[in-house]
N, C-alpha and C positions, 0 to 999 in steps of 0.2 A: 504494500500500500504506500505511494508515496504522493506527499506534503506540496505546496506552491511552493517557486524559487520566490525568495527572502534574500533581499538585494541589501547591504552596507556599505553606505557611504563613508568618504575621508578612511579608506584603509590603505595609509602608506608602506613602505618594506619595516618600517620601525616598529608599527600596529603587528603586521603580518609576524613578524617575529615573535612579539609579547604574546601575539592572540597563539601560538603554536604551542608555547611555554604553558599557557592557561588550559587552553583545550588537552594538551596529555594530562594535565591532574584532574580534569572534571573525566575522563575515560573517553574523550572524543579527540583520539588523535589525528592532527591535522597533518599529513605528509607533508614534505619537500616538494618547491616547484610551484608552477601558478596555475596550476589543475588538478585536479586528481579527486580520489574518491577516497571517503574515510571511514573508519566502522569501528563502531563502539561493540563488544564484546558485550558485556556487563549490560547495557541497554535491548542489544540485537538491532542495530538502526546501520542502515548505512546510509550514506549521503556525496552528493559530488559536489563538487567544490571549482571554482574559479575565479582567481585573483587576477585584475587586469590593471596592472601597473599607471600605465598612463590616464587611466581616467580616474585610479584611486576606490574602484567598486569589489565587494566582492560579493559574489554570488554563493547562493549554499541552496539544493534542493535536496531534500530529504530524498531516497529513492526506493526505500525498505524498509520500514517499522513493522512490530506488532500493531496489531489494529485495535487490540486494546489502551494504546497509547496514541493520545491525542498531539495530533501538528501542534500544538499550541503548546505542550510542554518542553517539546524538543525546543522551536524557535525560540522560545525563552528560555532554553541553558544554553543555543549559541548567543542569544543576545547579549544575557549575563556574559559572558566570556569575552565577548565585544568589547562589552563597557567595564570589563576588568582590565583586560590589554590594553585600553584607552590611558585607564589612570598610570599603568605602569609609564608607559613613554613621554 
């Protein structure tokens, strides 16, 4: 079952780094590179991912949840983790 892509703004290489450091301690590790797909174990979610340097966006669509877990929990632990990676830089 997969989620809407959920677009963030102002994510520079600096964000992108912090957000990578956050996202492995919440279990949603965020690979290397400006694409890619990531999967939380522990949750069972995967999701793809793409960082586009020159405009600063990064895209996250969920593409595999349990259907007992609602989009709306995921988007807000990458949100949270956003605005964690934010305060870091």
């Amino acid at each position: 079952m997969a989620c809407e892509k959920v677009t963030y703004d102002s994510i520079n290489d600096d964000t992108m780094r912090a957000l990578r450091v956050v996202m492995k301690a919440k279990d949603l590790p965020l690979p290397d590179g400006d694409e890619g797909d990531l999967r939380s174990e522990s949750f069972n979610v995967t999701a793809h991912f793409k960082h586009d340097r020159e405009t600063q966006t990064l895209e996250v669509t969920v593409t595999d949840k349990p259907f007992f877990i609602p989009c709306s929990i995921i988007d807000n632990k990458i949100k949270d983790a956003v605005t964690e990676a934010r305060q870091k830089v």
